[in-house]
C-alpha positions as CSV (number, residue, x, y, z in Angstrom):
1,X,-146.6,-79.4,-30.4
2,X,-143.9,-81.9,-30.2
3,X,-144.1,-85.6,-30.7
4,X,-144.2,-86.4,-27.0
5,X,-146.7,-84.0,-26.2
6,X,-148.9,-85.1,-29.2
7,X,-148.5,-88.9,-27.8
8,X,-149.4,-88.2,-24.2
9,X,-152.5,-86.2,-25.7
10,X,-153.1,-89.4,-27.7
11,X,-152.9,-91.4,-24.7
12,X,-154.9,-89.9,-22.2
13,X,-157.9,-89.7,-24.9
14,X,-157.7,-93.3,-26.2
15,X,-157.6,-94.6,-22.5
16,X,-160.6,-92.5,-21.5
17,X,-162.6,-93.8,-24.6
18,X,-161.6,-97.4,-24.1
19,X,-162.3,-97.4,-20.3
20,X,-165.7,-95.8,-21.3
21,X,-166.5,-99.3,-23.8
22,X,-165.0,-101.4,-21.2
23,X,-167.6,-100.5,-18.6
24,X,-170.7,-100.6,-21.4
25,X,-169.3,-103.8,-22.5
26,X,-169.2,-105.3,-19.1
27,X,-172.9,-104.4,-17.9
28,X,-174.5,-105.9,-21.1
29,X,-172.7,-109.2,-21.2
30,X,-172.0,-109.6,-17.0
31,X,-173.6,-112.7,-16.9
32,X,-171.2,-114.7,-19.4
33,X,-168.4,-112.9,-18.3
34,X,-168.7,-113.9,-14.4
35,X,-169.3,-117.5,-15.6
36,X,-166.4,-117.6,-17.8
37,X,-164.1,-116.6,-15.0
38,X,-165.9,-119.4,-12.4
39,X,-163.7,-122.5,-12.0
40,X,-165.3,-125.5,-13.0
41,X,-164.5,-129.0,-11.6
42,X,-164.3,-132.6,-13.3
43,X,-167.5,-134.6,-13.1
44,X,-164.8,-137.2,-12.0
45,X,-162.1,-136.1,-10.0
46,X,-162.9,-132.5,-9.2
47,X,-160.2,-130.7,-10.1
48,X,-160.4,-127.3,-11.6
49,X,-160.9,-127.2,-15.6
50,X,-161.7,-124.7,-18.1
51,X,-165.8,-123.3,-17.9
52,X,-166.2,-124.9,-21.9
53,X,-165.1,-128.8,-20.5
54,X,-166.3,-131.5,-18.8
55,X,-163.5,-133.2,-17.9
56,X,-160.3,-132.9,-17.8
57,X,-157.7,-134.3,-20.0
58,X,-156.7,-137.8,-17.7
59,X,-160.2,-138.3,-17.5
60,X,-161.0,-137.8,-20.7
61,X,-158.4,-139.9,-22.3
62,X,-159.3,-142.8,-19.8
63,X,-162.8,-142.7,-20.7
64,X,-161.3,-142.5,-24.8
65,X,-159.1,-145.7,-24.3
66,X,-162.2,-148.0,-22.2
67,X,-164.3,-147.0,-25.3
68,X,-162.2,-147.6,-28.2
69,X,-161.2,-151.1,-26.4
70,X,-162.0,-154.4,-29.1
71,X,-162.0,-151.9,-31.7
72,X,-159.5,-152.9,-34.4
73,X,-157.8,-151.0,-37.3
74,X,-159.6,-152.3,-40.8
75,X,-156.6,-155.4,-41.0
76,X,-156.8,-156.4,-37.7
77,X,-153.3,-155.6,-36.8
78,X,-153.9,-154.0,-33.8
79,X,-156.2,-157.2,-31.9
80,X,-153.3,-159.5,-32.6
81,X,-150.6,-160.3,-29.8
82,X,-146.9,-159.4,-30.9
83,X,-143.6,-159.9,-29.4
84,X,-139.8,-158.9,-29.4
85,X,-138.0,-160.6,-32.2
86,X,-134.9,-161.2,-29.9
87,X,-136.1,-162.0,-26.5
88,X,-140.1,-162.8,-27.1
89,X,-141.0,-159.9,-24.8
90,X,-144.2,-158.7,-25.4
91,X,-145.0,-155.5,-27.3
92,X,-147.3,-152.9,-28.8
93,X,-148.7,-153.5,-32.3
94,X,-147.7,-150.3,-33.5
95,X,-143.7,-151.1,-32.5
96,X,-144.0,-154.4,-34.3
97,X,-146.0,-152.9,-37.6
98,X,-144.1,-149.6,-38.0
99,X,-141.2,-149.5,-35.8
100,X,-138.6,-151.7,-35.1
101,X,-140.1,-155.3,-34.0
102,X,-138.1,-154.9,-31.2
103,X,-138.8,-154.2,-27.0
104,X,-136.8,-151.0,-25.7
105,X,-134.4,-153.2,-23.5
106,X,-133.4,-155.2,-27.5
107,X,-133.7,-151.7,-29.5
108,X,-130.6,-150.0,-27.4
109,X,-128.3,-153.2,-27.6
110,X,-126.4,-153.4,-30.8
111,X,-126.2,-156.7,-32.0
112,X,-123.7,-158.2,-34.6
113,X,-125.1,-158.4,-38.6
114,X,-124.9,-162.1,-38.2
115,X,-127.6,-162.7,-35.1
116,X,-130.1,-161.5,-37.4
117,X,-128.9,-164.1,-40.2
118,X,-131.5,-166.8,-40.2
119,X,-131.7,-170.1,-42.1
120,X,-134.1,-172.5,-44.2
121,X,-135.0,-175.2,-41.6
122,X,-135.0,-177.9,-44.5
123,X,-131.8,-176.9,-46.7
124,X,-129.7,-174.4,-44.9
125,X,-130.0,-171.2,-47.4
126,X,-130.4,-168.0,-46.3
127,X,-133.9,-166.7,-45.7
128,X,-135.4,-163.3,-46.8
129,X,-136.9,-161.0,-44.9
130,X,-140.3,-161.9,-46.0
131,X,-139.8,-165.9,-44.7
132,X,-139.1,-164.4,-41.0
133,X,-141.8,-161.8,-41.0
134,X,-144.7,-164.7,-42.5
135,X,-142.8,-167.1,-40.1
136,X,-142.4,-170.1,-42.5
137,X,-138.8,-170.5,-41.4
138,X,-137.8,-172.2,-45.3
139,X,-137.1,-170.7,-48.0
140,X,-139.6,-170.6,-51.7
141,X,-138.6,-173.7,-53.0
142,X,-139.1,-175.9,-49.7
143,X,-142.1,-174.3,-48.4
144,X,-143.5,-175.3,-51.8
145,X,-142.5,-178.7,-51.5
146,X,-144.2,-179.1,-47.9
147,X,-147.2,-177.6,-49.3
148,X,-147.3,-180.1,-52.0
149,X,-146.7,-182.7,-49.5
150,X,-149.5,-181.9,-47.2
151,X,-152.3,-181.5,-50.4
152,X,-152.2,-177.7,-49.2
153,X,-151.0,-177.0,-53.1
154,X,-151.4,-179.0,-56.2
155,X,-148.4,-179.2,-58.7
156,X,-149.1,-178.2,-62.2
157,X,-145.6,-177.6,-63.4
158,X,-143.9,-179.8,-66.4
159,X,-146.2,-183.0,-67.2
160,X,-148.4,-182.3,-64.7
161,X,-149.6,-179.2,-66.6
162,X,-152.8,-179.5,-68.3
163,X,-151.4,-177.9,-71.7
164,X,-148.6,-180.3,-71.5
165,X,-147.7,-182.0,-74.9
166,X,-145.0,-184.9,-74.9
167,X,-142.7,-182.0,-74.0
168,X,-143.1,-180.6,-77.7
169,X,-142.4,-177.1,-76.4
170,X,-138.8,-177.6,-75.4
171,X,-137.8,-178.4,-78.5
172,X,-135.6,-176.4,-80.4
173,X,-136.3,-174.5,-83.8
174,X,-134.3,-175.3,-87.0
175,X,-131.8,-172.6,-88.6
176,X,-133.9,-172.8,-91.6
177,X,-136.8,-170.8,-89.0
178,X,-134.6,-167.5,-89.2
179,X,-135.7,-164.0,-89.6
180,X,-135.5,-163.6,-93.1
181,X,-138.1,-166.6,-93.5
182,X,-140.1,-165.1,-91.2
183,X,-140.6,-161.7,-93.0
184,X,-141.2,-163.2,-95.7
185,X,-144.2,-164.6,-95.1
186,X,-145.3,-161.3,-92.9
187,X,-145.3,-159.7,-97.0
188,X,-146.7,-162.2,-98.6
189,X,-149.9,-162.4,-96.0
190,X,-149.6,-158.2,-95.7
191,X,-148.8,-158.5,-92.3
192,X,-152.1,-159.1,-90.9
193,X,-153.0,-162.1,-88.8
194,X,-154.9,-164.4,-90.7
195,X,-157.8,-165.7,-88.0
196,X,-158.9,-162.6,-86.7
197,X,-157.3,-159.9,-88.9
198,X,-155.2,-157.4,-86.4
199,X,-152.8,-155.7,-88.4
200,X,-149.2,-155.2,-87.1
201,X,-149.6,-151.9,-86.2
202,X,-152.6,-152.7,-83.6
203,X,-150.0,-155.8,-82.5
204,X,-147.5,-153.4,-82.0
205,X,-149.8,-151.0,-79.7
206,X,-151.2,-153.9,-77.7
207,X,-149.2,-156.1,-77.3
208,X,-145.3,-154.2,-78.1
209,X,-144.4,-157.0,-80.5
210,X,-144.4,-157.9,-84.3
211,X,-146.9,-160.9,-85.4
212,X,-146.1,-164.0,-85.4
213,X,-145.5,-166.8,-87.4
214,X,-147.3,-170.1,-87.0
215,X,-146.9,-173.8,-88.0
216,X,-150.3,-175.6,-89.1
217,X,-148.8,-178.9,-88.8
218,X,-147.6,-178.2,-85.2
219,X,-144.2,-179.5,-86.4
220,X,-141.5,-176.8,-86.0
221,X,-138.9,-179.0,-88.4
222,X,-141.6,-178.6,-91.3
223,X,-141.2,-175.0,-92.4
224,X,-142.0,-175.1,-96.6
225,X,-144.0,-171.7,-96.7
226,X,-147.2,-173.1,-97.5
227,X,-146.8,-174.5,-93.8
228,X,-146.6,-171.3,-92.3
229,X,-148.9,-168.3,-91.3
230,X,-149.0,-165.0,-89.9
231,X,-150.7,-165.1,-86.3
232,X,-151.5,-162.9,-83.4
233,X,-150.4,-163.8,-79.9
234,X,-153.7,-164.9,-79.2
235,X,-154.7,-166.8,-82.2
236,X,-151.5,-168.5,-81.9
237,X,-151.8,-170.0,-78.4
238,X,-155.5,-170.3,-78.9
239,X,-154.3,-173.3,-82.1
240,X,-151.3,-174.4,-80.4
241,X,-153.8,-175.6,-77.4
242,X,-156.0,-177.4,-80.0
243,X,-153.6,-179.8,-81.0
């Protein structure tokens, strides 16, 4: 036998034997098969749909949309009214949140760099991007003054600061408060701090700095050895704040 011969003999078999299952297949499941093949209609409009649906896909995303109406995202971004940055159209929340703030009309025009230049309403600098989007219009320093001015934000920097001391702070160290000094008395205390006992090994892990050195008197001109003492961060601001 040749291949063609053997193929058509192949053929003729396999057809017979698959018509055969066809038939048996056909008289035991008849029922599902006729109603799979019956065109359904829409409960709402009527037209034809698959046998598995309801509705079909217009009505289904119209019924969708009416029910997920008032229902926000978890930040409320999408209840909120937005509008074009250039001509105050309004548009979707998703086009102001993700895309480009813009309506389609103000997306296709190209505008110069300069038109989106925009400037503190109190001292003429130029604002960030983060002063146009919360809509202060003025820049950190002025929006801070107006909040002082309206009792919005109380001022606790320089003397108004509760840890304020006669401006002690600002003072500058002498050259005799060098280095050298200063590991000097790290050996002589064995470079642990002496109020709580960290040693400089722990300081290093913690905090990613050597100890410190401390004056009892709170004077920084006075620095005679028995004056000073090994500190942790901590410990140190804890005693400054005492005096």
């Amino acid at each position: 036998m040749t291949k063609k011969e053997y193929r058509k003999q192949y053929y003729l078999t396999h057809k017979k034997e698959s018509s055969e299952y066809a038939k048996k297949y056909f008289i035991e499941h008849k029922e599902e098969i006729i109603r799979k093949h019956k065109s359904k209609k829409c409960i709402n409009c009527g037209v034809k749909i698959n046998y598995n649906s309801k509705r079909c896909s217009t009505c289904a995303g119209k019924l969708h949309s009416n029910k997920m109406k008032g229902i926000s995202k978890k930040d409320g971004c999408s209840l909120k009214k937005y509008y074009c940055i250039i001509c105050n159209f309004p548009i979707g929340w998703q086009a102001y949140v993700y895309g480009t703030k813009k309506c389609k009309k103000c997306s296709h025009i190209k505008h110069d760099k300069n038109f989106y230049n925009k400037y503190c309403i109190d001292c003429n600098k130029k604002l960030n991007n983060n002063a146009i989007y919360l809509g202060t219009l003025r820049c950190y320093s002025c929006s801070m003054k107006n909040k002082i001015k309206q009792g919005i934000y109380i001022n606790n920097f320089g003397i108004n600061h509760y840890n304020y001391k006669d401006g002690r702070g600002y003072e500058p160290y002498p050259l005799e408060f060098n280095n050298k000094l200063k590991e000097q008395i790290r050996d002589r205390d064995n470079h642990t701090c002496q109020d709580c006992g960290m040693t400089e090994e722990e300081h290093l892990k913690k905090y990613n700095r050597i100890l410190e050195i401390h004056h009892k008197d709170h004077n920084k001109n006075n620095c005679n050895k028995s004056n000073l003492i090994t500190m942790c961060k901590i410990c140190n601001i804890r005693d400054n704040k005492k005096d």
